[in-house]
C-alpha positions in Angstrom: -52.3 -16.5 28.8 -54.4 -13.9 30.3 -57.9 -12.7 28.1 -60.9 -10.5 28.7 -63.7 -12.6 28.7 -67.1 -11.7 27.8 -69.4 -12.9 30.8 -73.0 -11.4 30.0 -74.1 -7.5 28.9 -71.1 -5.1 30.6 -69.0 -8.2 32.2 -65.5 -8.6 31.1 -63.7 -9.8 33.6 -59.8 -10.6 32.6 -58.8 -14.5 33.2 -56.2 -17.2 32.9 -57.6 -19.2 29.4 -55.7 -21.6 27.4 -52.5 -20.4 25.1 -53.7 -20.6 21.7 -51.5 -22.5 19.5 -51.6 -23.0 15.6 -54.3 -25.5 14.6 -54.1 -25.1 10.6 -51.1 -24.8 8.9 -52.2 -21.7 7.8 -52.4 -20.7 11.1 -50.1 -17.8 12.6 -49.8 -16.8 16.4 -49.0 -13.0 16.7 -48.3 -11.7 20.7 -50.5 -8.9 21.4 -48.5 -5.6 21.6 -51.5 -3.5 21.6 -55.3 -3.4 20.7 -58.4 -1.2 21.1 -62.0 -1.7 21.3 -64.1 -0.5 18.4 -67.6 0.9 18.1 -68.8 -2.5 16.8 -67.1 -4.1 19.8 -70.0 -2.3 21.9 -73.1 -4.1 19.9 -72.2 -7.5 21.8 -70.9 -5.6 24.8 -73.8 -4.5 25.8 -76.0 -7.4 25.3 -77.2 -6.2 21.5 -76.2 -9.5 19.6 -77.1 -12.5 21.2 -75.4 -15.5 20.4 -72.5 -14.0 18.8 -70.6 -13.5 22.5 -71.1 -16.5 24.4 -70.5 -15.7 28.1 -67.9 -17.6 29.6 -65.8 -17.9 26.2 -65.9 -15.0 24.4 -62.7 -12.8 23.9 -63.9 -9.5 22.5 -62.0 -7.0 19.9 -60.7 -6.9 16.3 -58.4 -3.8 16.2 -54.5 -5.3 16.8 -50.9 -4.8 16.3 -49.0 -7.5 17.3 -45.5 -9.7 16.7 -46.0 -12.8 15.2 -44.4 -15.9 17.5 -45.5 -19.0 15.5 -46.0 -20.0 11.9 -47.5 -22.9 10.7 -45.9 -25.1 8.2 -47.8 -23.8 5.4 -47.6 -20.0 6.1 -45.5 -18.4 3.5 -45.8 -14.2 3.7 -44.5 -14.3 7.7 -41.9 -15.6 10.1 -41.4 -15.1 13.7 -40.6 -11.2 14.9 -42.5 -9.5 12.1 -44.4 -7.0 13.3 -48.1 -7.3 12.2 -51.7 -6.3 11.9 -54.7 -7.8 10.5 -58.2 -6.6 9.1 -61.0 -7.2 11.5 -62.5 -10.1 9.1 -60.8 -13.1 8.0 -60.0 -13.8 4.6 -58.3 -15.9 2.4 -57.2 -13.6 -0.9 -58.4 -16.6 -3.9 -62.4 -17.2 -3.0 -64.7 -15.3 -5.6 -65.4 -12.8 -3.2 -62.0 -12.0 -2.0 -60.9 -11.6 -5.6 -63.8 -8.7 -6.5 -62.2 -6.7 -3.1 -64.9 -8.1 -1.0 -62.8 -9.7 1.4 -65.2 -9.0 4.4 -67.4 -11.7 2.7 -64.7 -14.3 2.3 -66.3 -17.4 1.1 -63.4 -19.3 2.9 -63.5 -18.2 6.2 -67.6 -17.4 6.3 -67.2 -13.9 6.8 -65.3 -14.6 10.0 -64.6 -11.5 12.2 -61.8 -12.3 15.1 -64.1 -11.9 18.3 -67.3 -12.6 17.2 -68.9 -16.0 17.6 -65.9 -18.8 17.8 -63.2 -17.1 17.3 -61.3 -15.2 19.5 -60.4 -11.9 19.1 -57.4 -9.5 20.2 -58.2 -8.2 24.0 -56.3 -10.5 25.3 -51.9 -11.4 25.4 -51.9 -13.7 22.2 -54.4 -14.3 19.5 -54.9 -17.2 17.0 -54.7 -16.1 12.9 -56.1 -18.2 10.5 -56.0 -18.4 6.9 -52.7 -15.3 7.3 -51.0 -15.2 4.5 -54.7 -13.8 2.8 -55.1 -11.1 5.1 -52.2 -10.5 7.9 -50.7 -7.3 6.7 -47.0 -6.6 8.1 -46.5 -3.2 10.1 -44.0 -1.2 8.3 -41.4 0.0 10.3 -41.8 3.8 12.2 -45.4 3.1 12.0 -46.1 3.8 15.8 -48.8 0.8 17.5 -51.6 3.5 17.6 -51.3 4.0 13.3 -51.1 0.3 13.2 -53.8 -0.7 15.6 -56.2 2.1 13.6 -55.0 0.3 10.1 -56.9 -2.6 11.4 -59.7 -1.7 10.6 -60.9 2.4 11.9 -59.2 4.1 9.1 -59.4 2.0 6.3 -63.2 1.9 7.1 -62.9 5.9 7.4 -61.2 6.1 3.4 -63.6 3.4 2.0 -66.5 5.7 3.1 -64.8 8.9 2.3 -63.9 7.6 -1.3 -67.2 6.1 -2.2 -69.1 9.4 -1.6 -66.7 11.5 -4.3 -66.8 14.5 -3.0 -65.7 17.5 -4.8 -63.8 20.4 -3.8 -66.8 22.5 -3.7 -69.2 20.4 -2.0 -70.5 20.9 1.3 -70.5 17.5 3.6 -71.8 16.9 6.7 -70.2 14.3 8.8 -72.8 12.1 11.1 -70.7 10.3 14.2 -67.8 11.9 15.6 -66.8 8.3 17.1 -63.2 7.8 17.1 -63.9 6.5 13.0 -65.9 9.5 12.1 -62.9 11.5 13.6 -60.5 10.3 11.5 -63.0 10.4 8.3 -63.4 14.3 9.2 -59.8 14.4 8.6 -59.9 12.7 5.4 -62.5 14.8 4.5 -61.2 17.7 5.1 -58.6 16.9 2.0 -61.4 16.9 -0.1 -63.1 20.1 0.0 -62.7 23.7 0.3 -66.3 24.2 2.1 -66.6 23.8 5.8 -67.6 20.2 7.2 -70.5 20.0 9.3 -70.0 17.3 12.5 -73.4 16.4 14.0 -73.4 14.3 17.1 -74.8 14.0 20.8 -71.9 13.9 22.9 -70.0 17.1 24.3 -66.5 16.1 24.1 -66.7 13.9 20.5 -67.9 17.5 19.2 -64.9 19.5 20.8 -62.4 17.2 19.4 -64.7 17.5 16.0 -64.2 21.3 16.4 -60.3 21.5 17.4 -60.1 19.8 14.0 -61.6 22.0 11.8 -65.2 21.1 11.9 -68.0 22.6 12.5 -69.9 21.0 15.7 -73.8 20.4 15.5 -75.6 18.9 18.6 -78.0 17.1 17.7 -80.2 17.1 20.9 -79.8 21.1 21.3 -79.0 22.8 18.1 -81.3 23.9 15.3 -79.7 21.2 12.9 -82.7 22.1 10.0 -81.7 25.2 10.6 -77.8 25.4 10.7 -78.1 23.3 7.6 -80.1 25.5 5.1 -78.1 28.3 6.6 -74.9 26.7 5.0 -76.6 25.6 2.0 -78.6 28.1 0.6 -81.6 26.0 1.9 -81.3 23.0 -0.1 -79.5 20.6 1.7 -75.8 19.2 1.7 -74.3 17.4 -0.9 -72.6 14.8 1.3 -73.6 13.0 4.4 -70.8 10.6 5.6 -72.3 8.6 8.3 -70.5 6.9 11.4 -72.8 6.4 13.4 -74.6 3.3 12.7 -78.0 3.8 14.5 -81.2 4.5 12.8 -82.0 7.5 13.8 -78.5 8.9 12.4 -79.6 7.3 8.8 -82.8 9.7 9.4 -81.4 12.7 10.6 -78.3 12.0 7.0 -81.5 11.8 4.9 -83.2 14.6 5.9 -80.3 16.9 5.4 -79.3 15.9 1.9 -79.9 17.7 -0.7 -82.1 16.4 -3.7 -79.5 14.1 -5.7 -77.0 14.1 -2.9 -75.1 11.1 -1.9 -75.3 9.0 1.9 -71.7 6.9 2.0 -72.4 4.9 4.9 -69.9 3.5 7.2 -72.0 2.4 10.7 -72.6 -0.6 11.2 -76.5 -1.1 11.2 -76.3 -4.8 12.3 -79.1 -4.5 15.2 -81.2 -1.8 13.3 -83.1 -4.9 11.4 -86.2 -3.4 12.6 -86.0 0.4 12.1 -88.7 1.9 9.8 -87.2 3.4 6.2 -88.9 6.3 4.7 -88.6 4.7 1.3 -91.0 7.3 -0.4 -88.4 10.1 0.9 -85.3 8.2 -0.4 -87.5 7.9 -3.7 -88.4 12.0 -3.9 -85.1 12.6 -3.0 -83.1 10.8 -5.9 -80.7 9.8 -3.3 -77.6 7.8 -3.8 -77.2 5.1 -1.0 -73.5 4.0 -1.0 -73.4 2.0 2.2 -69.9 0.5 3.2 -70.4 -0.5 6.7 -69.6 -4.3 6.5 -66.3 -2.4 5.3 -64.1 -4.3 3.0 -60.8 -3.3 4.8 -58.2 -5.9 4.1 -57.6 -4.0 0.4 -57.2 -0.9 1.8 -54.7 -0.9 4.3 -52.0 0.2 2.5 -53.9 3.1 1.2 -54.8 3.7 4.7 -51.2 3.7 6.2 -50.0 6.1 3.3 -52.8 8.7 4.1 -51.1 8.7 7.9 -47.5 9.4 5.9 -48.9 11.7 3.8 -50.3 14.0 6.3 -53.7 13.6 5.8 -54.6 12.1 9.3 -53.4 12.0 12.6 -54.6 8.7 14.3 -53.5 9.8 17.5 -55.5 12.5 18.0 -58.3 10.4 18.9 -56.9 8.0 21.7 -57.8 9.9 25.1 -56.0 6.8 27.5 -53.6 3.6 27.3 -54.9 0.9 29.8 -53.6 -2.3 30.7 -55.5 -5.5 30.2 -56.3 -5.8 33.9 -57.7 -2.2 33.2 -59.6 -3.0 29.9 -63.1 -3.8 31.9 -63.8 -0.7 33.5 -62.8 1.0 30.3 -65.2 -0.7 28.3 -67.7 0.5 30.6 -66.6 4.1 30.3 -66.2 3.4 26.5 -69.7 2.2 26.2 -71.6 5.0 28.4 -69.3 7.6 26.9 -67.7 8.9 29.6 -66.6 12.8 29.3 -63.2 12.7 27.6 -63.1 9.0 26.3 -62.6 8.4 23.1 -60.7 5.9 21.8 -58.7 3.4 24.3 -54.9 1.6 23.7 -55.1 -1.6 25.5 -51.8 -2.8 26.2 -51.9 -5.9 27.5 
């Protein structure tokens, strides 16, 4: 089959690699229809987790929808043709953890995310499932590729973050990332109150989309943000901060504009921040509530996640700007990663 493989910091380069087959009779094999790159994708990338991509042998990405082409013996949930999609992280559905909802710890599978470390992920014309009756979720039908490839793991990560900060219908909530996830969370948001949403971010075209959707863009490197907040709140901060972004100065930037008692859901991904310094004296003053949700734990929330698309309380396809092919996919990781004007969220069709 052909892959993207990971050769070193900003290499893929798309080769002829071994078909997988199914190993485990647990195993599934599910023929790539489509797949994207996510934000978390870029940490190893761009050289930021060494030792989880191993150049030469690597194939990148965890967002997929696919059709299933083998089953092993012991798979009972799937057959060949069913159209599918599965959670970033592995799990089995029975360990400890996977019964308390916490299925991106799976005990079973050691927190096992497809394209990280051993096992390969979906940027490339067939991927390997283990464990699949725990976690591969069939694609109902008229569910387009772009809802299902978003199911995977964008917009369930969106709702878990949107739930777990409660908001109430007269909160104001400031939304911190307009990535393709924190796009889709604006939306969700949006359901929940009345009050506008503030959408700070960096980049000129993430904050366009942000405001042709109802929010109300901040730049963070130009715009008063101190400012702009107290205007909107009476001076003493928002309620809400749902994060996306996943870097440390982002966490600052949420705490600073919360209001005293406010809550910070968190859905970035602050796997290389190990070293950032935490103001814990401000958290402390602040009586903030820390609700962080970025090792999201998508698998139970699929469903819920597919049913806010048919309910008409997101659009998922508002935030893919191209379609590429798999010979295509390096080059747009590159534009991905240096966030090119326009690029927001890729369908690789391979």
């Amino acid at each position: 089959m052909r892959a993207a493989v990971y050769q070193g910091p900003h290499d893929l380069r798309v080769e002829d690699v071994p078909d997988p087959t199914p190993v485990d009779p647990r195993d599934v094999v599910v023929a790539t229809r489509g797949a994207s790159m996510c934000g978390s994708d870029l940490y190893l990338y761009q050289g930021e987790l060494p030792g989880l991509a191993v150049p030469g042998a690597t194939i990148l990405g965890h967002e997929i929808v696919g059709e299933v082409v083998a089953v092993g013996s012991a798979v009972s949930r799937f057959r060949v043709g069913d159209r599918v999609t599965f959670p970033f992280s592995v799990s089995c559905g029975t360990c400890r953890t996977c019964r308390r909802g916490l299925t991106g710890h799976c005990e079973t599978s050691k927190r096992a995310i497809y394209g990280f470390g051993g096992l390969a992920g979906s940027h490339a014309e067939y991927v390997r499932v283990p464990l699949a009756d725990g976690h591969l979720h069939h694609v109902p039908a008229g569910v387009s590729d772009e809802t299902a490839v978003v199911a995977s793991c964008n917009l369930p990560a969106a709702l878990i973050a949107v739930d777990s900060a409660q908001i109430a219908a007269t909160d104001t909530v400031a939304l911190v990332g307009a990535g393709p996830t924190g796009l889709l969370a604006l939306q969700l948001i949006a359901h929940r109150t009345r009050r506008p949403v503030l959408v700070l971010d960096r980049v000129g075209h993430r904050l366009a989309l942000a405001a042709a959707l109802g929010g109300v863009p901040v730049d963070v490197d130009s715009d008063p943000v101190a400012e702009i907040v107290a205007d909107a709140t009476d001076g003493l901060g928002v309620d809400v901060v749902v994060e996306f972004a996943g870097r440390g100065d982002a966490f600052d930037v949420a705490v600073s504009i919360l209001r005293p008692g406010g809550v910070l859901a968190g859905g970035g991904v602050y796997r290389v921040e190990t070293a950032h310094p935490t103001d814990l004296g401000m958290l402390f003053a602040k009586d903030l509530q820390l609700r962080l949700n970025g090792l999201a734990n998508v698998q139970p929330h699929m469903g819920a996640a597919l049913g806010a698309v048919a309910g008409g309380k997101v659009d998922p396809s508002v935030v893919f700007s191209h379609r590429v092919s798999l010979d295509e996919l390096p080059a747009a990781a590159e534009a991905f990663s240096r966030r090119a004007e326009g690029f927001h969220k890729m369908l690789i069709e391979p």
